[in-house]
C-alpha positions in Angstrom: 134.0 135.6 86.0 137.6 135.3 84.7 138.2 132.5 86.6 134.8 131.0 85.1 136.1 131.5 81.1 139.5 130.3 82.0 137.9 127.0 83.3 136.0 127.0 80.6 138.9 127.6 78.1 140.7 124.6 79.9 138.1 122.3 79.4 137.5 123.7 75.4 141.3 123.2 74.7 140.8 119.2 76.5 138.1 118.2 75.1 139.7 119.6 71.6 142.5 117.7 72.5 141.0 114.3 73.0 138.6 114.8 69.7 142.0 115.1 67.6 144.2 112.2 69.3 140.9 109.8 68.9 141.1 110.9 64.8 145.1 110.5 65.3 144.7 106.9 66.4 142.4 106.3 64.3 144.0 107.3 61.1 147.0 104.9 62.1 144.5 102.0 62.7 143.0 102.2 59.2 147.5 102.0 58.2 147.7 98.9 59.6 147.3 95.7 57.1 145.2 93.9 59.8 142.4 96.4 59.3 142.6 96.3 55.6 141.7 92.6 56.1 139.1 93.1 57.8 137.5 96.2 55.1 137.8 93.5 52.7 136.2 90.7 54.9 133.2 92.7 55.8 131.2 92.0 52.3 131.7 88.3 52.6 131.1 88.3 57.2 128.4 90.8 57.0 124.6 89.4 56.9 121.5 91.2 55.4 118.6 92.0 58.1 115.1 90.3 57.4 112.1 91.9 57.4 109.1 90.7 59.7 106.7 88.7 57.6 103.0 90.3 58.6 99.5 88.1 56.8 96.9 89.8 58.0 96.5 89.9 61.9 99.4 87.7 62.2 103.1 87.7 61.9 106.4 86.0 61.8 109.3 87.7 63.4 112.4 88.9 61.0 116.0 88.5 62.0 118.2 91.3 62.9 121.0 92.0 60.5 124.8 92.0 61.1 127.4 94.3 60.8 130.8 94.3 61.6 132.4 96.9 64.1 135.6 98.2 62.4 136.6 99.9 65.3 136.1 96.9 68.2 136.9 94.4 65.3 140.1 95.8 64.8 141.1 95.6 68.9 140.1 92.6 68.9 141.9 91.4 65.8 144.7 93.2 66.7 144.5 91.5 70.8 144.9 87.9 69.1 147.8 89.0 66.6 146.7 87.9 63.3 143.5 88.0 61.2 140.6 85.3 62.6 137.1 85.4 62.1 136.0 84.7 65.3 137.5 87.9 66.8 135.1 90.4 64.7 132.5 92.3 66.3 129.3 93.0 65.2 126.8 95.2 65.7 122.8 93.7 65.0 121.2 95.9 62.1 117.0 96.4 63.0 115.1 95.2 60.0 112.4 98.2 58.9 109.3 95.6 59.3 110.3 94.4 63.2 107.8 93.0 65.7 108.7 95.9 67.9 106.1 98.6 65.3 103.6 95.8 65.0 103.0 95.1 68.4 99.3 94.5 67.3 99.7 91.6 65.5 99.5 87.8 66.5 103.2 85.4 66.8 102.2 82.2 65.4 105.7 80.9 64.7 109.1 81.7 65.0 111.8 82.5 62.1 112.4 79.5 60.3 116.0 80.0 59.8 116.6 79.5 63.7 115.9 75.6 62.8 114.2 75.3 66.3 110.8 75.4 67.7 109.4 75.8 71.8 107.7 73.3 73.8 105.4 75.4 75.1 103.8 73.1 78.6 100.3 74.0 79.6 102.3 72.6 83.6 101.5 69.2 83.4 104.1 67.8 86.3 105.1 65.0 84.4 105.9 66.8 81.7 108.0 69.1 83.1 110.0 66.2 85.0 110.1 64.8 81.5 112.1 68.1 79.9 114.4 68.4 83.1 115.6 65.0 82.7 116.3 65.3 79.5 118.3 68.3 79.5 116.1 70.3 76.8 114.9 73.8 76.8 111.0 74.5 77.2 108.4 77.4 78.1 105.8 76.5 80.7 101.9 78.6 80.7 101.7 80.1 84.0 98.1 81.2 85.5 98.9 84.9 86.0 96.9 86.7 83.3 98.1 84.3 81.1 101.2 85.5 81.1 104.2 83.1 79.8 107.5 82.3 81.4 110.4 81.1 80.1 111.7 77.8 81.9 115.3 75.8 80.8 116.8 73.3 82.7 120.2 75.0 83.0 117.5 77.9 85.3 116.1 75.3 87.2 119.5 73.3 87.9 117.6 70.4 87.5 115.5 71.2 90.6 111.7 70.8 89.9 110.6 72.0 93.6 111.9 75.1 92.6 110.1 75.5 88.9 107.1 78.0 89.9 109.6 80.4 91.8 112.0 80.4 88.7 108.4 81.1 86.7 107.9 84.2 88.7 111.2 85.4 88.5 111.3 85.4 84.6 108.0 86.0 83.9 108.5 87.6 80.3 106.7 90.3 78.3 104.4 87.8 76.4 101.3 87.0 76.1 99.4 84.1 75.2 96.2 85.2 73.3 93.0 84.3 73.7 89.4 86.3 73.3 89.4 87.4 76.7 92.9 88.5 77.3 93.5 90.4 74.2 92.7 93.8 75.1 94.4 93.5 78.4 97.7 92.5 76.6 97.8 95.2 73.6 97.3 97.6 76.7 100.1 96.3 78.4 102.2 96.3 74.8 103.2 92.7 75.5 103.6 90.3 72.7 101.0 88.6 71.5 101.6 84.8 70.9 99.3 81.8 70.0 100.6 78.1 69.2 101.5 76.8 65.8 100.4 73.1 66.8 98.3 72.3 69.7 99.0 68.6 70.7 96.5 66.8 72.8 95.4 63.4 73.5 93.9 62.3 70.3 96.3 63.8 67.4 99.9 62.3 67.9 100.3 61.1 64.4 98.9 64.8 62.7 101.3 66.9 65.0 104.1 64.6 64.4 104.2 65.0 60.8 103.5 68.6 60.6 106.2 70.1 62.5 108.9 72.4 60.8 110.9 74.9 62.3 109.9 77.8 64.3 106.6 76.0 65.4 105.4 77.1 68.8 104.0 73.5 69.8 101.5 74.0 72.6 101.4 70.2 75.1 97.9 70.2 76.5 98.2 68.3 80.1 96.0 65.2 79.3 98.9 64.0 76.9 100.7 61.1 77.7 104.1 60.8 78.5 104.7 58.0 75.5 103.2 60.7 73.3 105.5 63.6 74.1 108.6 61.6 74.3 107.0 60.6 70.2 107.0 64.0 69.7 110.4 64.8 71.2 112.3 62.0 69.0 110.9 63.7 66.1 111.8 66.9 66.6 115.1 65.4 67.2 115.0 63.5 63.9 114.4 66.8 62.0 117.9 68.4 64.0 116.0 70.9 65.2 117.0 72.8 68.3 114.8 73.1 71.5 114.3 77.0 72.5 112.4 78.8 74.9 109.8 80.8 73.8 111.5 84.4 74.0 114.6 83.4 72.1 112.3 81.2 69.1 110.8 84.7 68.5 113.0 87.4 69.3 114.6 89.0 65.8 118.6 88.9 67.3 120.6 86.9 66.2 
């Protein structure tokens, strides 16, 4: 039993030990100039949190805040030698309306401020050949409870053989809505998803001139190639970036 409070003891007087010479290092960090500058940078680097927007059963996903790390910004700061920017570390700051506590609701578009949207294929071939070619991120609909997967062409390597194993592989925890999966995915607490703009064979000029960022533009399979590469250019036009599905509506930054 001696033996057992002297370990014990041991152990007290280390762990003691290590509390005080983390406080000790960390009083001479907040002595050094470099981490002044960055106590006075933080109102000017740090960036406010957005709530999720929710209109009745829908919503449209916030953005995480950001706040810097004094501690890891300072290490890092302190690794390059002088004071720069792009050495602080931050940490993402939840908003208090997040898609995560209103899994219930319906994702009808992504956060404008990404300035992107998703091509989101229904697995026309074609298609797909079309976005691997062209180097440009897009989400293909996969027939498995009408779950989604997340597809990019840096994933496929460029190899379109390979598309429906890469499909399985990432097969993500969304869901694309309609009346008869619903219940299935609230069970399953995936997100629930439906398309901003549906283009199909007959509405090229509508779609092209209503697209703004953080549409979720569904490609139904009869459209033409000459239509979608329309579509594309305009997109392009607006400087809008081309994201898969997850990252158009997750609320990181």
């Amino acid at each position: 039993m001696k033996e057992f409070y002297k370990c014990l003891g041991i152990i007290a007087i280390m762990l003691f030990s290590f509390y005080y010479t983390e406080k000790i290092a960390f009083f001479m960090q907040t002595k050094d100039p470099l981490y002044a500058t960055i106590i006075n940078a933080k109102e000017n680097e740090e960036v406010s949190s957005v709530n999720a927007i929710i209109d009745g059963d829908y919503i449209i996903p916030g953005v995480n805040g950001l706040s810097v790390n004094e501690r890891k910004s300072f290490r890092s700061v302190k690794s390059f030698g002088e004071f720069n920017r792009t050495y602080l570390v931050f940490d993402q700051v939840k908003p208090d309306v997040t898609l995560e506590n209103h899994k219930d609701k319906i994702i009808r578009q992504g956060n404008k401020t990404k300035t992107a949207v998703t091509i989101l294929l229904e697995g026309n071939n074609e298609h797909i050949k079309y976005f691997l070619n062209k180097n440009k991120n897009f989400s293909v609909l996969v027939n498995n409870d009408t779950l989604k997967s997340d597809v990019s062409y840096e994933q496929i390597n460029h190899d379109f053989k390979n598309y429906k194993e890469v499909n399985k592989q990432l097969e993500s925890n969304i869901c694309y809505v309609t009346d008869y999966n619903r219940d299935f995915c609230l069970k399953n607490k995936k997100y629930l998803v439906e398309a901003t703009l549906t283009l199909n064979s007959s509405n090229i000029a509508s779609i092209k001139g209503s697209i703004e960022s953080g549409a979720i533009i569904f490609v139904k399979e009869n459209v033409k190639l000459e239509d979608l590469d329309i579509i594309v250019k305009q997109i392009d036009s607006q400087g809008l970036k081309f994201l898969v599905l997850s990252e158009l509506i997750t609320e990181e930054q």
